[in-house]
C-alpha positions in Angstrom: 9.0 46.7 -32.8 12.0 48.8 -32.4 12.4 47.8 -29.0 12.2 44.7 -29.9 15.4 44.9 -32.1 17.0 46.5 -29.5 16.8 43.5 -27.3 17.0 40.5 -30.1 19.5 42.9 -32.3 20.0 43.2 -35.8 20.1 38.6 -36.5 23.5 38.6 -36.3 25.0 37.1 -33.7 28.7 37.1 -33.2 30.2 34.7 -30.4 33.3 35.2 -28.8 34.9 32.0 -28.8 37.0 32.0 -26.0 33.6 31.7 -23.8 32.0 28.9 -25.4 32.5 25.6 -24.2 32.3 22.1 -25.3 30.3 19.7 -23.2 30.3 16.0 -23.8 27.1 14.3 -22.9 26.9 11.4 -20.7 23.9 9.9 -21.1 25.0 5.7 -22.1 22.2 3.9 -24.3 21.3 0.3 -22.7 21.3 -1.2 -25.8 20.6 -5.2 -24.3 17.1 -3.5 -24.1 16.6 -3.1 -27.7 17.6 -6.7 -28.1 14.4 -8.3 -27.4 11.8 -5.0 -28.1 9.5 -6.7 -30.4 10.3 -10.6 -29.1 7.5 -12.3 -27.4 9.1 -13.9 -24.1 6.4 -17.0 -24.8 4.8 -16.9 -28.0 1.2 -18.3 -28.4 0.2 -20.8 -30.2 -2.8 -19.7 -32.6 -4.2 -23.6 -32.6 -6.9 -24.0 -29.9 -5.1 -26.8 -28.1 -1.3 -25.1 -28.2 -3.4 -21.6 -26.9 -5.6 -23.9 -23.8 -2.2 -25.5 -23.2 -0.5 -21.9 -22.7 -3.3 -20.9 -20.5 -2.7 -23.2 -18.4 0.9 -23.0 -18.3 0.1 -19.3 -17.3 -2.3 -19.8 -14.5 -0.4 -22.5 -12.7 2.7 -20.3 -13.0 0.6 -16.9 -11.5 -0.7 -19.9 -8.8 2.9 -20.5 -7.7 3.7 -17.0 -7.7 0.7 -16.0 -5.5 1.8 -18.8 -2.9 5.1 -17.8 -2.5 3.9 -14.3 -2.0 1.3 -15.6 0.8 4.4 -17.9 2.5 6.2 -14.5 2.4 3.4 -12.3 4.0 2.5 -14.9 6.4 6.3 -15.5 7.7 6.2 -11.4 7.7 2.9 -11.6 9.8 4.1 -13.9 12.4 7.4 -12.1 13.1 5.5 -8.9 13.5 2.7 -10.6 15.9 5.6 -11.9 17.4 7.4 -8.4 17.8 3.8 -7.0 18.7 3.8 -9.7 21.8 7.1 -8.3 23.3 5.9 -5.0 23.3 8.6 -3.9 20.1 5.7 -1.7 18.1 8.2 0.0 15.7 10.0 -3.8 14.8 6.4 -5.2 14.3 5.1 -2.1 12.6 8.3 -2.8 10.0 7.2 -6.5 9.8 3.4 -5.7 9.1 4.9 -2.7 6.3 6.7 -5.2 4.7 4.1 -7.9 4.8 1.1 -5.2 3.0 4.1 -4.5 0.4 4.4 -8.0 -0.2 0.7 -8.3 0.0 -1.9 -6.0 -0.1 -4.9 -7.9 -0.3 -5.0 -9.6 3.2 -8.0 -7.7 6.0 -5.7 -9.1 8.8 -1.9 -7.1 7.8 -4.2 -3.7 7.8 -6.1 -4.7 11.1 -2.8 -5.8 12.9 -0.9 -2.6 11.9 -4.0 -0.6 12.7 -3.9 -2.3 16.0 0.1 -1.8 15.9 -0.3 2.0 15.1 -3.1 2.5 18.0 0.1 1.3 20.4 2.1 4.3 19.0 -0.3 6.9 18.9 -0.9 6.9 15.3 -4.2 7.8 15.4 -4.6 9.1 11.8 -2.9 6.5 10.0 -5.3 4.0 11.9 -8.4 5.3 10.4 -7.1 4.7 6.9 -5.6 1.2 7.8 -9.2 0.1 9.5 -10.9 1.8 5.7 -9.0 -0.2 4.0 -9.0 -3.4 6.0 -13.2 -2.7 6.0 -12.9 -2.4 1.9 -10.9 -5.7 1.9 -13.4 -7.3 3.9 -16.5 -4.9 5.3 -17.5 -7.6 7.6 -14.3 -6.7 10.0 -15.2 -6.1 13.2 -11.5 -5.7 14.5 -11.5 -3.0 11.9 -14.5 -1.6 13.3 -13.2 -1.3 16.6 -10.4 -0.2 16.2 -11.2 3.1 14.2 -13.8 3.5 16.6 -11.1 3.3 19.2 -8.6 5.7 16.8 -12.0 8.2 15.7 -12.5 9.0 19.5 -9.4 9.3 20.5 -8.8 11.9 17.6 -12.2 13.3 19.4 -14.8 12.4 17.0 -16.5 10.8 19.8 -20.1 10.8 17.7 -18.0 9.2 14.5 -16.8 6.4 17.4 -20.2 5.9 18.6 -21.9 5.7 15.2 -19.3 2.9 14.3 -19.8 1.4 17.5 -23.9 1.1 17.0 -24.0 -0.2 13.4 -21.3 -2.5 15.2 -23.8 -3.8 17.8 -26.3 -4.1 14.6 -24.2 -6.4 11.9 -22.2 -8.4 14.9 -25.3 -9.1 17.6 -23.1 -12.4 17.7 -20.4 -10.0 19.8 -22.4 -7.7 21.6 -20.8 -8.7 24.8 -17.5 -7.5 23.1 -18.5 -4.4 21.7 -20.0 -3.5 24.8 -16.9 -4.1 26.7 -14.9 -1.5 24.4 -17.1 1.0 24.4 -16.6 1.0 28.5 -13.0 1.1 27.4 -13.7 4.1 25.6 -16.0 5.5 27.8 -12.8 5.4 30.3 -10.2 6.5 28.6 -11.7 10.1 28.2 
């Protein structure tokens, strides 16, 4: 205890006030923001046909906004194939970024990045774009192959071969294919 009012003293404080300074705070208050808190941009009707009315009125307006959004990561898509054709893997990896920003439901941006990354050596980041490509659409087979490709050249060559067998199972349509990269692999080692 004593030591306690050594350090913290007797309560009294005494300031010198030559040392203490004034500070003015500078944080500005948006107030436009509060304008509106509590206003409903759209308010709904609570009669049956004004509430089916606003429904509609809200689906055909998301509807519009998801087909801008897909003309958006399509245009995105084709600038980064076409970047991908002349051999410029960093411009088309931008181009397939901003397409999955845009739109990050589509199997074929993560399969075409995947396949973009595999050109720079980005082995690790492939795995996760085939995953997710695979959880978009576990049917993939482009995603398939190309973690296979990326797991053995990371040197999980059993991983590769693993993929590469259940391949040959659920695509017996593409054999000839799958065959053909796993000789790819096969050479590359």
């Amino acid at each position: 205890m004593l030591r306690a009012e050594e350090l913290l003293g007797d309560g009294e404080k005494s300031w010198d006030e030559s040392s203490l300074k004034t500070v003015q705070n500078g944080t500005t208050i948006n107030r436009k923001a509060f304008e509106d808190l509590g206003k409903p941009k759209d308010e709904i009707p609570s009669d049956a046909a004004g509430f089916m009315a606003h429904v509609e009125r809200d689906a055909k307006q998301r509807s519009e906004a998801k087909k801008k959004e897909i003309k958006r990561s399509d245009y995105l898509k084709t600038m980064g194939n076409f970047e991908y054709r002349k051999g410029n893997y960093e411009k088309a990896l931008i181009y397939f970024n901003q397409a999955i920003d845009v739109r990050k439901d589509s199997c074929v941006l993560f399969t075409n990045r995947a396949l973009t990354k595999i050109n720079l050596g980005l082995m690790d980041e492939v795995v996760s774009d085939c995953d997710r490509a695979l959880h978009l659409n576990d049917r993939s087979l482009n995603a398939v192959l190309y973690k296979a490709e990326a797991l053995w050249e990371l040197g999980d060559t059993r991983a590769a071969e693993d993929l590469l067998e259940t391949a040959l199972k659920t695509h017996s349509d593409q054999t000839k294919r799958i065959q053909d990269y796993r000789n790819k692999l096969s050479c590359s080692r």
